[in-house]
C-alpha positions in Angstrom: 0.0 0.0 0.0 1.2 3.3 -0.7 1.6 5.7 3.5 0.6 8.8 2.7 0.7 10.0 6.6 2.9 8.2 9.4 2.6 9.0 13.0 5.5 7.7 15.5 5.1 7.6 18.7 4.7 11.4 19.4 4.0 13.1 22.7 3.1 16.5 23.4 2.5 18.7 26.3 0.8 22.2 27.6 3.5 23.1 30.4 3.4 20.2 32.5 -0.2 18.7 31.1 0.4 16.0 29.1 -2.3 15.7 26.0 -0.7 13.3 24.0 0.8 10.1 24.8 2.6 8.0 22.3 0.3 8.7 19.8 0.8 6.6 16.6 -1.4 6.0 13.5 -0.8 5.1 9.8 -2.5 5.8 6.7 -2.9 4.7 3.1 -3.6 6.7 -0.2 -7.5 7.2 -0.5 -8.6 6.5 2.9 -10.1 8.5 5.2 -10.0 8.3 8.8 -11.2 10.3 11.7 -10.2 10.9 15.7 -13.1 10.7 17.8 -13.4 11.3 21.2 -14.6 13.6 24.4 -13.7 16.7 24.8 -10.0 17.2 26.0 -9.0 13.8 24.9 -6.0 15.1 22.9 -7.9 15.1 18.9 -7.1 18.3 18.0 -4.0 18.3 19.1 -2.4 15.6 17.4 -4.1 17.3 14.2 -2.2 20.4 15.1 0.7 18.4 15.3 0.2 16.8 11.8 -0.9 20.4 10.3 2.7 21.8 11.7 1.2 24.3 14.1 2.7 22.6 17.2 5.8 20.9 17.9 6.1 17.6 19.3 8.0 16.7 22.2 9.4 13.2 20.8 9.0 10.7 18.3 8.1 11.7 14.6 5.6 12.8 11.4 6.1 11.2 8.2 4.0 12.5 5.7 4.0 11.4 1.8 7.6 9.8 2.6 9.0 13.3 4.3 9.8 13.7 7.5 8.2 17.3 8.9 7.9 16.9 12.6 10.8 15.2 15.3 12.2 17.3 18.3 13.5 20.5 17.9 12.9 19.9 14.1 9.9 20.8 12.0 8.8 22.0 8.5 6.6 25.2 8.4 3.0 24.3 7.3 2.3 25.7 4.3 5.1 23.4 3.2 3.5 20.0 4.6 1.7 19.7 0.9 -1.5 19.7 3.7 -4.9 20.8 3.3 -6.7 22.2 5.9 -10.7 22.8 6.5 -11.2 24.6 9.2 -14.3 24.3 11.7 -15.5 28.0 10.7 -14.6 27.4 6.6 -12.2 30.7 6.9 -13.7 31.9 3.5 -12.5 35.0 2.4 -15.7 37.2 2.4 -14.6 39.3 -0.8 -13.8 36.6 -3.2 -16.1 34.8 -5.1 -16.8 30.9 -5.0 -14.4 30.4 -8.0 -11.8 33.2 -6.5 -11.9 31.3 -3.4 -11.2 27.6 -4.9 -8.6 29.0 -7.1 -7.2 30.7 -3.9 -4.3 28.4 -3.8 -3.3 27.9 -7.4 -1.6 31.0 -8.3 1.6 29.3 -9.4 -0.4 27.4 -11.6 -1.2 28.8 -15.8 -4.3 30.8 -16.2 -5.9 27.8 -17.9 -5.1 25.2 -15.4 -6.2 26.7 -13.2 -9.6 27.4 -14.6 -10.1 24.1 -15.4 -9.5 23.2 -11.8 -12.2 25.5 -10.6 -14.8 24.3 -13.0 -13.9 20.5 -12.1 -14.2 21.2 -8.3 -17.1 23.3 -8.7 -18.6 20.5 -10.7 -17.4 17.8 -7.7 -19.0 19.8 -5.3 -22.2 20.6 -7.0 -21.9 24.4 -7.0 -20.7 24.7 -10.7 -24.0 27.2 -10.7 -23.1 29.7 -8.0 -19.1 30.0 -8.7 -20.2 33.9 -9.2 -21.9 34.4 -5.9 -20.0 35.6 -2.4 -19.8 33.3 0.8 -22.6 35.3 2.4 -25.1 34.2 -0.1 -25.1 30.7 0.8 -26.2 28.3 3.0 -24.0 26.8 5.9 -24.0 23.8 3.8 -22.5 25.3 0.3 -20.2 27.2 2.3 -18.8 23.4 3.9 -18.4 22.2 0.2 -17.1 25.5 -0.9 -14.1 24.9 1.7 -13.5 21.6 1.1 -13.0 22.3 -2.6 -10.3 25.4 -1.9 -8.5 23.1 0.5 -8.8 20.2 -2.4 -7.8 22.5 -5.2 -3.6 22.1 -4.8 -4.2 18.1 -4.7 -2.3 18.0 -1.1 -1.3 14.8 -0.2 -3.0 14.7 3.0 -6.5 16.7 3.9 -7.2 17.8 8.2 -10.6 18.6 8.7 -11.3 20.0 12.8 -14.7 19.6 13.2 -15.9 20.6 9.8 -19.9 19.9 10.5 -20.1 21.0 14.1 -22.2 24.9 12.2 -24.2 22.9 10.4 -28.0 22.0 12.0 -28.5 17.8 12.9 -30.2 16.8 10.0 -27.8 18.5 7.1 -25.4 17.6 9.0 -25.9 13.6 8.0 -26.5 14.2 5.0 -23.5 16.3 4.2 -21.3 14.1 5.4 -22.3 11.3 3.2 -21.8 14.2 0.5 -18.2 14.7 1.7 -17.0 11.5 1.3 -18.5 11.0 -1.7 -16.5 13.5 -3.1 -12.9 12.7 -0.8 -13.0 9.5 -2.5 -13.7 11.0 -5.9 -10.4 13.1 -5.6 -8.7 10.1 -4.3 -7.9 12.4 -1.2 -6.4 11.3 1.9 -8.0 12.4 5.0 -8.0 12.6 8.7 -11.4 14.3 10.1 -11.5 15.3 14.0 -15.1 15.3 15.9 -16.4 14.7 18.9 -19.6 13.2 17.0 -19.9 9.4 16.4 -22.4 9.9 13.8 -19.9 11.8 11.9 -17.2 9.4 12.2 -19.2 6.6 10.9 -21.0 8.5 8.0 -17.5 9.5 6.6 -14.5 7.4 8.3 -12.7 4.2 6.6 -11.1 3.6 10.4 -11.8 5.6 13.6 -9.7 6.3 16.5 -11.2 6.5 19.6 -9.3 9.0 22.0 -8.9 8.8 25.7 -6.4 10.7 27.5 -3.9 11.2 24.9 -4.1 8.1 23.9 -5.7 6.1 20.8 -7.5 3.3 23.0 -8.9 1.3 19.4 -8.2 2.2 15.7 -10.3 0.1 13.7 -13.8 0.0 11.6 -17.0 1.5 12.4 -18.5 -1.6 12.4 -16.2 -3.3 14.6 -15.9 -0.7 17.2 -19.8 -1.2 17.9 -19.5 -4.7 18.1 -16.2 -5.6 19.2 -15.0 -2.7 21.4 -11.5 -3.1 22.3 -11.6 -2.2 26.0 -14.7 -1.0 28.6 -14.5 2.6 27.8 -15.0 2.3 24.2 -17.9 0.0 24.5 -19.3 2.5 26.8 -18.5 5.5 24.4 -19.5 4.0 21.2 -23.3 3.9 20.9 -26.0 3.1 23.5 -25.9 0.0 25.8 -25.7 -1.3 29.4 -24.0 -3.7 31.3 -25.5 -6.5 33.3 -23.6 -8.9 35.3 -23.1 -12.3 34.2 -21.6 -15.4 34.9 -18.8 -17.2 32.8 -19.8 -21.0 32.1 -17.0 -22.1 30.1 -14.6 -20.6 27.1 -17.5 -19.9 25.4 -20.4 -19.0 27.0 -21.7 -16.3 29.5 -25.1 -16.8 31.8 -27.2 -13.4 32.2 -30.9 -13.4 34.0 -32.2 -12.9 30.6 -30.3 -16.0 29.2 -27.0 -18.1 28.1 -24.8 -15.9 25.2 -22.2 -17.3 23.0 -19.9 -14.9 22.3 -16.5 -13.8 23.0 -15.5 -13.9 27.0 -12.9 -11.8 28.5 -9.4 -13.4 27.4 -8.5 -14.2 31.6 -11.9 -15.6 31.9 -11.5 -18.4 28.5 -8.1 -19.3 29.8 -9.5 -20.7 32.9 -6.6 -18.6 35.2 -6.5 -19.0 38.7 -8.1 -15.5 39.2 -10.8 -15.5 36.7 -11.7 -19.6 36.3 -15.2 -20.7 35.3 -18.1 -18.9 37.5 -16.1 -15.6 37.6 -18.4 -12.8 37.1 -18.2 -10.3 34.5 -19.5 -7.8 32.5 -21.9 -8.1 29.3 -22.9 -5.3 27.1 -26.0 -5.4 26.2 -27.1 -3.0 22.9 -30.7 -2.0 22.6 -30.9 -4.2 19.5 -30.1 -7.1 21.4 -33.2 -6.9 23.7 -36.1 -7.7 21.5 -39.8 -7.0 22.4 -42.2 -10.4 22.1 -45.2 -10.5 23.4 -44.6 -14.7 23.3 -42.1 -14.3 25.9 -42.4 -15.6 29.0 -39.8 -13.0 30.6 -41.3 -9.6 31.7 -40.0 -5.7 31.9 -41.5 -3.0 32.8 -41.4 0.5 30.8 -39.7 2.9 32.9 -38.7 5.6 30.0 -39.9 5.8 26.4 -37.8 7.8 23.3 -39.9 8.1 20.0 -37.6 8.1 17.0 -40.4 7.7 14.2 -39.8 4.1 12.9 -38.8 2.7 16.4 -39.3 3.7 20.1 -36.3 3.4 22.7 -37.1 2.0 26.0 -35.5 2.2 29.1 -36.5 -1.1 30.8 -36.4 -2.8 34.3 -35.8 -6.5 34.5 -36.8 -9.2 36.6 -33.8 -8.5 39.3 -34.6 -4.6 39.1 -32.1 -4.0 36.7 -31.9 -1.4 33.7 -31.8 -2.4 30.3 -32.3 -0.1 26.9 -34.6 -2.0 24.0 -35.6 -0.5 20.6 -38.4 -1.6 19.2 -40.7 -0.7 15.8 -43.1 2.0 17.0 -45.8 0.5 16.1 -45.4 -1.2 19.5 -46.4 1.8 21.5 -46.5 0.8 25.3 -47.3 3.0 28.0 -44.8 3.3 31.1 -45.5 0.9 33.9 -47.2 -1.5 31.2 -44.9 -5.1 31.5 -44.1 -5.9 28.6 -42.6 -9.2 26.8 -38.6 -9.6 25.7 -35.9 -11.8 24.1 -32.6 -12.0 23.7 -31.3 -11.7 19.9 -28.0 -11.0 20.0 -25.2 -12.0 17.4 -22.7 -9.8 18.6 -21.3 -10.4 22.8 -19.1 -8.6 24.4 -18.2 -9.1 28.1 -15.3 -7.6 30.1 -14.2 -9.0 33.7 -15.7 -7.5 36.6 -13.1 -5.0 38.0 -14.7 -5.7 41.8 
């Protein structure tokens, strides 16, 4: 594969606070990839880092096969061959659309240049307004208007900081799926940085989740929901709780709703002298995995309800007294107190040791 970025090991600090921790990540041509994490977890920092607008306190940044960042070493940003979007679009108010793309390609021939403004235009579906000013458009043209002036020079890598967080819920989605749509139609490299899961999984190829400096799992959306490296990213990612169980063997786990077959915390399969078979542990539970059927002959009650059109969120007490989430279609409309029937239907278990 060809490395477009290479992260080594960096730290940085704030005085004596430490926000990065040997922070490492790799990245191919074409893909895109995104930081996630809470506020103050280091994210945009180490994209500050990459950009060239802070130093790092050890190890190295490799990007496109040159070295730019190491200790007391570090190659001014504007010649990183890096594109940045910021999270307010920076536009410059008294340029045009066009003027704006074409911003960065005045060492480029009259002609090329053109031709570089109509094809971006085109790419981001604004080949209509190139003649209008940043004020006349919507939050949402002025997102695709940045993207395209940070696209324009072909960098080798793109940074976006929280490029949706001005736009409203809903066109936020939806321009997101629009970004990446067009990333991968440049062929551009990318790193995104939000604090918004939604956004992460809309747009990113592989997600790091932050904590403390640190990258605690880089991986695939799909396989940070289902198989979450550690307790804090099951936790972070998604919606879910935990009820106790009780390992049987390698294989399987017994909670009050039922015996899972699914993966069992590594100690626990071994059969080790502090976590043998009966240990307790930890299972997340998503609301998916709790089904609603009247058939069943386990009961909850409805202590919360969250309408989301097609389905309805419940916060449910089991049996024992403890919490559970469930989504169900909302044609299933129960009122709270009512008892209501549930399964387990889970493909996907995750279960971590009990830390007491």
């Amino acid at each position: 594969m060809d490395t477009v970025l290479e992260v080594r090991h960096i730290d940085h600090a704030y005085g004596r606070s430490q926000v990065l921790r040997d922070f490492s990540l790799t990245l191919d041509r074409g893909d895109i990839a995104c930081l996630l994490g809470p506020s103050g977890c280091g994210k945009t920092t180490a994209l500050r880092c990459i950009a060239g607008f802070e130093p790092v306190k050890s190890g190295e940044i490799i990007v496109n096969g040159t070295l730019v960042s190491r200790p007391g070493f570090a190659i001014a940003p504007e010649k990183r061959q890096i594109g940045m979007v910021f999270q307010d679009y920076a536009l410059f108010p008294h340029l045009t659309v066009a003027e704006n793309i074409g911003f960065g390609l005045r060492a480029v021939s009259r002609r090329d240049r053109k031709a570089r403004i109509a094809e971006l235009l085109k790419t981001v579906g604004l080949d209509q307004v190139g003649h209008k000013f940043p004020h006349e458009l919507s939050g949402g043209q002025q997102q695709r208007v940045a993207l395209a002036r940070a696209l324009a020079p072909k960098p080798d890598l793109l940074l976006m900081d929280e490029p949706f967080s001005n736009l409203d819920v809903d066109l936020r989605e939806r321009i997101s799926h629009e970004v990446r749509d067009i990333l991968k139609a440049q062929n551009a490299t990318a790193v995104l940085v939000t604090h918004d899961q939604h956004e992460a999984f809309a747009i990113a190829d592989q997600v790091g989740i932050m904590q403390g400096g640190e990258i605690q799992q880089w991986d695939a959306p799909y396989n940070l929901y289902h198989k979450p490296a550690n307790r804090f990213v099951a936790d972070f990612i998604g919606e879910g709780v935990f009820l106790p169980g009780r390992v049987l063997n390698p294989k399987q786990v017994e909670i009050e709703l039922g015996v899972l077959t699914g993966d069992i915390p590594r100690e626990c399969s071994l059969g080790c002298q502090a976590c043998g078979k009966g240990c307790s542990v930890e299972v997340l539970m998503r609301p998916d995995d709790i089904v609603h059927d009247d058939a069943s002959p386990v009961q909850a009650e409805v202590l919360q309800k969250a309408f989301r059109g097609a389905e309805i969120l419940y916060t449910i007490r089991l049996p024992s007294g403890g919490r559970a989430l469930s989504l169900v279609p909302s044609h299933h409309d129960h009122a709270i107190g009512e008892k209501i029937g549930i399964r387990i239907e889970a493909d996907h278990v995750v279960a971590f040791r009990n830390p007491a």
